[in-house]
Structures are given as C-alpha cells and as structure tokens.
N, C-alpha and C positions, 0 to 999 in steps of 0.2 A: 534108337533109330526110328525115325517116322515111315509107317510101314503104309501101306497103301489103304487100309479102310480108321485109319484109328480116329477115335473120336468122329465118327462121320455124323453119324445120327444128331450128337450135342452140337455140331458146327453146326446143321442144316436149321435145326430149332434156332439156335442162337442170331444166324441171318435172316431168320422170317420173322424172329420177336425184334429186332434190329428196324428191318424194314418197317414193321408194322407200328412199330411207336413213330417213327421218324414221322410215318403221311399222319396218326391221328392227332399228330401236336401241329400239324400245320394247318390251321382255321382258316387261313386265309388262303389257301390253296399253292401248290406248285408255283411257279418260277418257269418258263419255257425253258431258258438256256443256262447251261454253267459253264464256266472255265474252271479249267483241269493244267495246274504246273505240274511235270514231273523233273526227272533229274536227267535224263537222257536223252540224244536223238533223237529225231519220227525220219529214220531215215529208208525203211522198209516192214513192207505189210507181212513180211514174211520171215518171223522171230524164231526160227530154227536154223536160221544161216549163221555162220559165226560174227556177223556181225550183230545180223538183228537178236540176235538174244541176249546180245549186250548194251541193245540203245532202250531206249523207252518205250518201244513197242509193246513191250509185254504187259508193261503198265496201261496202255491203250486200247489195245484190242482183246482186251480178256472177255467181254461180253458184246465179240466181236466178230469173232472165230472160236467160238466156243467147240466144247468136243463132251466124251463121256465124264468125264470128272474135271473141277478146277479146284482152286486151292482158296481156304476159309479164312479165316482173320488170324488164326494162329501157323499159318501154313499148312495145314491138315489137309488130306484129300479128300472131298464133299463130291457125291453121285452127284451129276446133271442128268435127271429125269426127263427132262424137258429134251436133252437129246436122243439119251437112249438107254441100253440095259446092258450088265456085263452079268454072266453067270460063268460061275465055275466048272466044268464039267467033268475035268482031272485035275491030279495033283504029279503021278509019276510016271510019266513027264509033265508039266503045267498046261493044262487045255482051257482056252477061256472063249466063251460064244458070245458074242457083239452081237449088240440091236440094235441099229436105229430107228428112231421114231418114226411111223408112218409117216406122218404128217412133217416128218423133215427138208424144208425146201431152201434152196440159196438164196439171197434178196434176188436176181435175176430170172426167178421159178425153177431154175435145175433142181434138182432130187440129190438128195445127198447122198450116197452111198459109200458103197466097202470099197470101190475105184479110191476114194479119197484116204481112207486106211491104206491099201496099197502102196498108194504114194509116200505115205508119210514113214513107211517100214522101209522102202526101198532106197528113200532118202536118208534114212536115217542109221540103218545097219550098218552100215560100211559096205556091203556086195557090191556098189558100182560107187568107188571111191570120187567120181566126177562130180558127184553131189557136194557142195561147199555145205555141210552139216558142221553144225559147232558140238552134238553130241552124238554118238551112238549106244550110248550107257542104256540097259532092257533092251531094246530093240537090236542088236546084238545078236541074243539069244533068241531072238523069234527063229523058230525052221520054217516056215509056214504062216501067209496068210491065205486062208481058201476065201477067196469072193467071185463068187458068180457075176460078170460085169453088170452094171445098173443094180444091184441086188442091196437091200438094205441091211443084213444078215453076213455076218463074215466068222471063221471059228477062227484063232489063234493058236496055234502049237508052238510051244518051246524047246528047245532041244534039250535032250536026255539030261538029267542032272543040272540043266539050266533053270531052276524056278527064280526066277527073277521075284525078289522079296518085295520088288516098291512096284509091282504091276500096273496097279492106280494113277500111277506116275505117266503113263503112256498111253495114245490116242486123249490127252487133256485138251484141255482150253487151250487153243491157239497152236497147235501142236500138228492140225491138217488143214492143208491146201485145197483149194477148190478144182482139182484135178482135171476138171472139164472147161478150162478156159487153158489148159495146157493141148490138151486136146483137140481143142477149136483152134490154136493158134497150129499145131503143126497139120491137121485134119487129119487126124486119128480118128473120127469119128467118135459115136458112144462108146463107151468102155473099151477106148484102144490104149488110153495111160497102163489100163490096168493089166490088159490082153501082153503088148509089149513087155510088160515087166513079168509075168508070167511066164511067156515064152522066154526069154531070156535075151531077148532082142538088142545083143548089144548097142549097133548106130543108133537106134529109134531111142532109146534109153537113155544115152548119151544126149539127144538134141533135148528128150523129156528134162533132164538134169539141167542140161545148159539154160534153160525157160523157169527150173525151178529157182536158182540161181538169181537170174536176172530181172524175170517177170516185174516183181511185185516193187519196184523201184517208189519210194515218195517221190512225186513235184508235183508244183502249183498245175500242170498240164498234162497232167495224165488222165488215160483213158479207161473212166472209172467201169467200163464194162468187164474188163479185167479183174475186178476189186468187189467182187461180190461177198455176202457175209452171209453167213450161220446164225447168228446171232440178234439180242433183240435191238442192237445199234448196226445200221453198215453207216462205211465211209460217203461222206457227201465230198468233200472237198480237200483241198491239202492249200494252206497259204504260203503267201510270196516268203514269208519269214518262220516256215517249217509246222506252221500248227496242222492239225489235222481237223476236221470236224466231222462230228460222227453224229446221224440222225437217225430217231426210230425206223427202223425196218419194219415196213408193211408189211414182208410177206412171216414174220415170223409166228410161231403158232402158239410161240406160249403166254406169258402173262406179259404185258408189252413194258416199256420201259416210263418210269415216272414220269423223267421229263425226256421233251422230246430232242433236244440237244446238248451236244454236250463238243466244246472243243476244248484242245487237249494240245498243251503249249509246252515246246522242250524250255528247260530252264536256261535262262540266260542272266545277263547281269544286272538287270533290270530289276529282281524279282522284290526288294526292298520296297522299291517305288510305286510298282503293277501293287502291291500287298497296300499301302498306304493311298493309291488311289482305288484298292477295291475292285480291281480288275480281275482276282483269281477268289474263285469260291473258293477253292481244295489245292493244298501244295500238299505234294506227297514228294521230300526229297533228302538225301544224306545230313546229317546232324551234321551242322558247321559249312557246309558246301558252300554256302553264302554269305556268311559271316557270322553276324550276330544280328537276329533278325527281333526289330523289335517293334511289335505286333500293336494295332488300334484296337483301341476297346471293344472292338465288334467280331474280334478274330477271337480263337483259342488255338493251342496248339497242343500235339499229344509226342511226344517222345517214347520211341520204343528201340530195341534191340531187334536188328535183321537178322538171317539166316548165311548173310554172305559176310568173309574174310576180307576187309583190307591189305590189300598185300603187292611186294614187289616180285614182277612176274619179267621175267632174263630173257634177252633176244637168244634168239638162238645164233646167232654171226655176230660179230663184232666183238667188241674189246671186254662184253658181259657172257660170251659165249661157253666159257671154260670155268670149268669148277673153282681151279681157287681164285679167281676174278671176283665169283661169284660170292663166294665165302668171304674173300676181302671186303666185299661192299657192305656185306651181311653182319660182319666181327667189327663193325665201325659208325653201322646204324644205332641209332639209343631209342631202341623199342622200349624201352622201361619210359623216357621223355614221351616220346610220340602217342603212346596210349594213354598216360596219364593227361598230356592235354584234348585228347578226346573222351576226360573221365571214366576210361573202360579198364579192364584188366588189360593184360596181352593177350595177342591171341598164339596156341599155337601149333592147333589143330589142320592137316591139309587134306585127311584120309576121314574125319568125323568130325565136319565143319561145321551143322548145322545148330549145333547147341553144345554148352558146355554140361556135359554127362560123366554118367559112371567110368565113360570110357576113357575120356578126354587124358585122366593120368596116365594114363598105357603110350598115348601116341609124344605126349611131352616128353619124348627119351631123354636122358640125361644130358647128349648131346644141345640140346636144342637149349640149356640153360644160359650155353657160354655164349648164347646171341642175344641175351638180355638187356645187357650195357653196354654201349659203347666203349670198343675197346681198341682204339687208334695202332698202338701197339701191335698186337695180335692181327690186324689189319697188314698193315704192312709186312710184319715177317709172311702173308701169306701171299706175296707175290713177291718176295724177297727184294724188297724194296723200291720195284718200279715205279715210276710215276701212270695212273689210269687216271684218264676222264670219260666221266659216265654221264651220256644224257637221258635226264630220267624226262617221262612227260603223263599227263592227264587230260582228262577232258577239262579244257578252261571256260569259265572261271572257276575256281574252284577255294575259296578261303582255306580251309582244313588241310587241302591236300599242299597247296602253294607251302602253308608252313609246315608241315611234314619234311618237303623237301629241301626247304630251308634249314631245319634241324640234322637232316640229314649230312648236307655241305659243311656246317659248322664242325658238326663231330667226324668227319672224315677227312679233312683239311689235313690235320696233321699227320695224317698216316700217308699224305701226296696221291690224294685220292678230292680229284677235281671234280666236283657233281653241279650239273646243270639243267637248269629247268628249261626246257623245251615244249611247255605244253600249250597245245590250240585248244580250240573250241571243236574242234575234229578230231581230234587225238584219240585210239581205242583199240582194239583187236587187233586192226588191219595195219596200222600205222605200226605196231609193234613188228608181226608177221613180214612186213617188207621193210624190218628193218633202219625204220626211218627214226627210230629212237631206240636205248640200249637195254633202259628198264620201263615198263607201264605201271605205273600205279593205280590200282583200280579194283575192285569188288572181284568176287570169283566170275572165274571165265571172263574177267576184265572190262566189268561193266562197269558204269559210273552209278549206278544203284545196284541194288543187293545183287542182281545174280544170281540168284540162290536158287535153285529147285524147289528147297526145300526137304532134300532127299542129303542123307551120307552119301549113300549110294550113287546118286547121279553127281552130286557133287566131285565126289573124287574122282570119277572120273577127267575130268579136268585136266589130270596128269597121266592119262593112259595113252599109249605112244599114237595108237587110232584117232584120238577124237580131235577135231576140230579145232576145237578154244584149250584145247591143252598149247599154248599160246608159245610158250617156251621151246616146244618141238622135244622135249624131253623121253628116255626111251629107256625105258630098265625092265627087261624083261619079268625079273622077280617082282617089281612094283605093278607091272602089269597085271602079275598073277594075281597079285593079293587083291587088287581091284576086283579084278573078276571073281574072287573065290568071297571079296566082301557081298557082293552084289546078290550071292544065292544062300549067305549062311544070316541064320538069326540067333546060333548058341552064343550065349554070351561070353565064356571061356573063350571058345575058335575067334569071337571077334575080339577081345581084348588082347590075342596071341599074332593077331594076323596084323592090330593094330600098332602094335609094340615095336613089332619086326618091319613093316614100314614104315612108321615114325623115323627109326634107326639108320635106314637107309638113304630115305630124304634131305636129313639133316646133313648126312656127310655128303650127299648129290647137290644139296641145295636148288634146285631148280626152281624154285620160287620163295620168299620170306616172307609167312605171315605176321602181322601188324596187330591187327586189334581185330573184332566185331565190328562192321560197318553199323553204327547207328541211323534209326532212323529218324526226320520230322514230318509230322500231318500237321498243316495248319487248315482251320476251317474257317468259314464264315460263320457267326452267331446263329445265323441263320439257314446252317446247313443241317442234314439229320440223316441217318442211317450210313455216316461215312466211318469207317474203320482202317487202321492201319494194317500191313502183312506184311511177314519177313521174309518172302521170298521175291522174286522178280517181276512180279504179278503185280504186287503193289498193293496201294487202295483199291485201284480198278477193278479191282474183283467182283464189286456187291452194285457199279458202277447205275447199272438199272433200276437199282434201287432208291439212286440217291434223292433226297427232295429239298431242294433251296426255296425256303418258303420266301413270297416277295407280299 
C-alpha cells in the first residue's frame, strides 16, 4: 500500500534532476506555448465533485490548484514546500499541524488560508451530505479542523482510533477551493466560509455547498474572477471547443513556470491528425483509446501501467440493478479475450487496486475465477433464462473500449443477453447515476483515465455506501467496515484477512467487474523534456511547470 511519505525524498530528487537536464539540453531556449492532449473532459475547475475527478481536470490543474503535497512520477506522495509544512504532533489519536507559506497568495492577491482547509474537510467528510463529493475516504476521520479565520496555521485531529494510513493523501494538489470567492459570492465576508462551517450553520452551509457544486463550471464565457489559482499556472481562458488555457501566474512565489503557457485539449477524434500535423507537444491518454496511433519521426512515445481498474461499474435501477443480472453479464463477459487484447493480465482487484502486490492473491477469492471466461451457459441459468438487454456506454471515441464492448455482445448473445453500446462523447459518472445507461465502462470512480488516487485506500473506497463515485449506489455494511478498518490498519496479516473477506463478498455482490489495468500512453514531441508519465489521475501534469519544448 502506498502510505503517505514513501519514497518522498527519491521522488523530489528525481523531479528536480528531471527538470534540470530537460532546460540544460535546450540551447536554443524554451518555446513560449505547449499543447497538452489528455483523455477526459475540462468540464469543471473543481475535481473533487463526482464528476470532476473523473474528467481531465486533474490532469490539468495539478500545478494549478496546488496544496501540501502532489503526487511524483510513480504516484508517490512528494511534500510541496512551496506551499506549506505538515508536522506530526500525535499519533494516539492522529494530530497533524499545517502551515502554509507565508508568502501564499491566490493569482487574485487573497491570502491563502486554513478557511480553504475548512472547506475542503467539510466538503469532503460527508457531515453536510449536500456537498456533490465523489470521495470522503481520510477525511471521514478528521474530528476537527481548528483554523482561526484568515489564519495560515490550522492543526488537524482525527478521531480516536482513526489514524488514517494514506494522511499525505489529503489537503493535496487540487484538493482545495478558493474558499473566498464563495464568500464574496454569498457576502460572508472574510473568514464567514470557515466561521459558518464552524458554527454549524446549517442554511448558510447548504447555499456554501450549493456554490461548491456549481461555481467552478468550464465555458468559453465565464467569469474568470471566480477561477483564481494557487499555483505557478492560473486559468487565462476556456475555448469554444472545451480546451482550457493556462498562463504563468504572477502572483506566485515560488520558482515560476518554464514556459509561459500551456493549453490543455480534451481528447477527441481528431487526435491522429492534430499528432501528424504537430499540433500536441504531450498526449497523456489511455493505451488504445484511439486506435493505433502511428507516430512521425519527431514524436516518441512511453507506455506505462496506471494505478486505475478498467471495469464495468452497475446502475443502480434498471434491468443491471439486481445481483444475478449482474452476475449474468459478469458469467458471459470473456475477461480472459478483453485483457489479452489489451496485452495486460486480468485484473481482479476492487479493495487493493493500485498495484499488483503481496496482497493481490488474498482478494482474487476463488470465487472470482469462475468470471474469467466467458461462460454463455452459467449466464443464462443465472437469470433462469430470461431475455436482458444491457446498455453499456463510454466516453466516445474510444477504439479499445468500442471493442471491449463488442466482445462483450458477441460472447453474451447466446445466453439472450442483448448488449448495446450507447456511448457519447459525454458519457461518465453522471450519465450512469441518472440512469441514462445500464453499465459505464470506465477507469476507477468512472473516469476515462486512470482515476486512480494512487492510494488502496482511497481507491476502495469507491465502493463505500457514503462516497460519491461509488457509482453503482452499492451498500454492504460489512464491506463498508473493512473499508474503514482498511483505511487505519497497515499489519500485513489484518490486511490480507480483511482482504480476503472482502474480495469474497464482492464477488458473490458483484457490484462492479473488474477488466484489466487501465494502460497508459505519453506521447511527446522530440523536442519536449522534463515530461513524465503517472499512474494516478493526475497524470503527466504533475511536473507541468517544469516542462520545456525547446523551438
């Protein structure tokens, strides 16, 4: 399990020696602007909602909306110094003391404060359910954030026997809102986001929610006063066809950014042609998503393994809503077909997703074998022979996922199990959630890239009846427990015990089918440097300030 500090020190080396060859191999100096493909939406600035942390934002604004830590080339948790300081102070119960940087100011000159911490715990715990949060995983267990309003100093308490293992995981990159343009929009004045949440101020809390929610909308005509940034990019613009564009932030304090822009283009079906006319420095997107992409002499490309699950994720209504529906689709899918043409194993991990580990044999219960091959047969006797048709959908276009689906229809035909692709260019969380299609296909918490946290931990929560992006509305009290009882234990025995017993569980609940490892692609420009791939939902964007397109 990736714990909150591991590897921290060898990441931050690794990005600076990274950085530092990239600008002394480029003689001929920087490049002002790059273009940045990713695989998902830019459809909100604010990637803690259940949608946004399944579009491409996170890809986006990681050195955007920066916070105390983000995540390194290996998904690792890497200190941001440049934002602030975390110290431990307890262990029993977990006490941790936040600093932010003196010298921490919005691109708009507000002062960044523990108000913005505030915000992001209260959004994010579950305490005022009104919040549209895609997780509550650590923040959960917070009892306590003490910030004195305006104040840059905040302690953190967790509750008794709650030490939350992945703590680094939380106040990250892109993780807190700029709490005072919530404020400025209801006139709360200074520190009344934080004041109301405090006091317990239900209506006032509720309008704060409803603004968290809907604020931070992308379009070409929004009022970037709203859109302020942390970070050494903020937002200049959003175009007529979804890109965003992101230019150095003057007000920021720390080492400024290479080049001075950078837009940042959701993937579309274009991306062959943009690649052959030279249009994208950097694609950072799902292996296969677009076909087979075949590259001019002046590109490279790096293929890696994500941290996020390929997998089919069950409405909760309609004709996918009930277990052996569910298991029917599942006993007639040929996951042994669908991962080998994604040249990966299977995957079949939903509780310790983010790498295949010591642990990984514990949660593969025996159960979960007999959904290996397609098995038409055993499909059908599990709805005792009815006829079902299933629309499954994706974000389109999508190469890989299209014939997934396809594979799918073939090997379930004969058990009278009708499957239909219904996927848009819109298709995601929300489409699934209102039921507008049966099964999503999609990366964890249903993104069209990785998804991934990068945490076991937060990941599984995914399927906790509270959270968010647990997409399927799925509810088992015992599975909840072990979530929760995963979240604070690190013996390795209790985790392979706790894993075993939810694996078990899952498999006969089926509430979602994992597929494979979502793969990733980085393709570059010859002439790109310091760009690196990461398996979690973050992306390339991570090192984004760094990057230098020599021209």
């Amino acid at each position: 399990m990736i714990t909150a500090w591991t590897r921290r020190a060898g990441a931050l080396a690794a990005a600076l020696v990274v950085g530092a060859a990239g600008l002394s191999a480029c003689s001929r100096g920087p490049a002002d602007s790059i273009d940045f493909a990713v695989d998902g939406l830019l459809t909100t600035y604010n990637t803690n909602t259940v949608a946004g942390a399944a579009s491409g934002g996170p890809q986006a604004f990681a050195r955007v909306l920066t916070g105390f830590n983000y995540h390194g080339p290996d998904g690792q948790i890497v200190g941001d110094h440049d934002f602030g300081q975390i110290s431990v102070v307890g262990r029993a119960p977990l006490i941790l003391d936040y600093e932010i940087n003196a010298n921490a100011v919005y691109s708009d000159g507000k002062p960044i404060t523990c108000d913005d911490m505030v915000l992001a715990w209260a959004a994010q715990s579950g305490r005022f359910p009104v919040f549209d949060a895609a997780s509550r995983a650590g923040y959960v267990d917070i009892a306590s954030v003490d910030c004195t309003p305006g104040q840059k100093k905040a302690r953190v308490s967790f509750a008794q026997d709650r030490a939350f293992v992945d703590y680094g995981q939380l106040f990250d990159a892109t993780s807190m809102m700029p709490s005072h343009v919530i404020a400025d929009a209801l006139g709360l004045g200074d520190g009344g986001v934080a004041t109301a949440i405090a006091n317990n101020d239900g209506p006032t809390v509720e309008r704060i929610a409803q603004l968290w929610n809907t604020t931070w909308t992308l379009k070409p005509d929004l009022d970037l006063k709203k859109f302020p940034s942390s970070g050494p990019y903020k937002l200049d613009s959003v175009t007529p066809d979804g890109a965003v564009v992101l230019v150095a932030n003057d007000k920021w304090w720390g080492a400024p950014p290479v080049t001075a822009r950078v837009t940042v283009w959701p993937r579309g079906a274009d991306i062959q042609d943009r690649i052959n006319q030279g249009a994208y420095d950097v694609v950072d997107i799902a292996a296969g998503s677009s076909g087979t992409l075949n590259l001019p002499d002046n590109y490279v490309r790096t293929d890696s393994p994500s941290a996020g699950i390929e997998q089919l994720i069950f409405a909760s209504a309609g004709p996918m809503s009930q277990t052996p529906e569910r298991r029917a689709l599942a006993q007639c899918t040929p996951r042994d077909v669908i991962a080998r043409n994604a040249s990966v194993p299977i995957a079949n991990s939903r509780l310790n997703p983010v790498s295949e580990d010591a642990y990984s044999a514990a949660e593969s219960a025996a159960e979960g074998r007999q959904f290996s091959v397609a098995n038409p047969d055993a499909a059908r006797a599990a709805i005792n022979g009815r006829p079902l048709t299933v629309r499954i959908g994706y974000q389109s276009p999508n190469a890989r996922l299209a014939a997934t689906v396809g594979a799918i229809a073939k090997a379930c035909a004969p058990a009278g199990i009708t499957v239909l692709d219904v996927s848009t260019n819109d298709t995601g969380p929300l489409t699934l959630r209102d039921n507008k299609i049966d099964v999503l296909l999609a990366s964890t918490g249903g993104a069209a890239g990785s998804g991934s946290t990068g945490s076991n931990t937060m990941d599984a929560y995914t399927l906790h009846s509270g959270n968010g992006n647990n997409l399927s509305r799925y509810n088992n009290e015992r599975v909840d427990g072990i979530i929760a009882t995963l979240a604070v234990t690190s013996d390795p025995k209790e985790l392979s015990r706790l894993l075993g017993e939810g694996g078990s569980i899952l498999w006969t609940d089926m509430p979602t089918l994992p597929l494979y490892r979502q793969q990733r692609t980085v393709v570059t420009s010859k002439d790109m440097y310091a760009v690196s791939s990461n398996p979690t939902r973050w992306g390339a964007g991570w090192n984004m300030d760094r990057w230098v397109l020599e021209r």
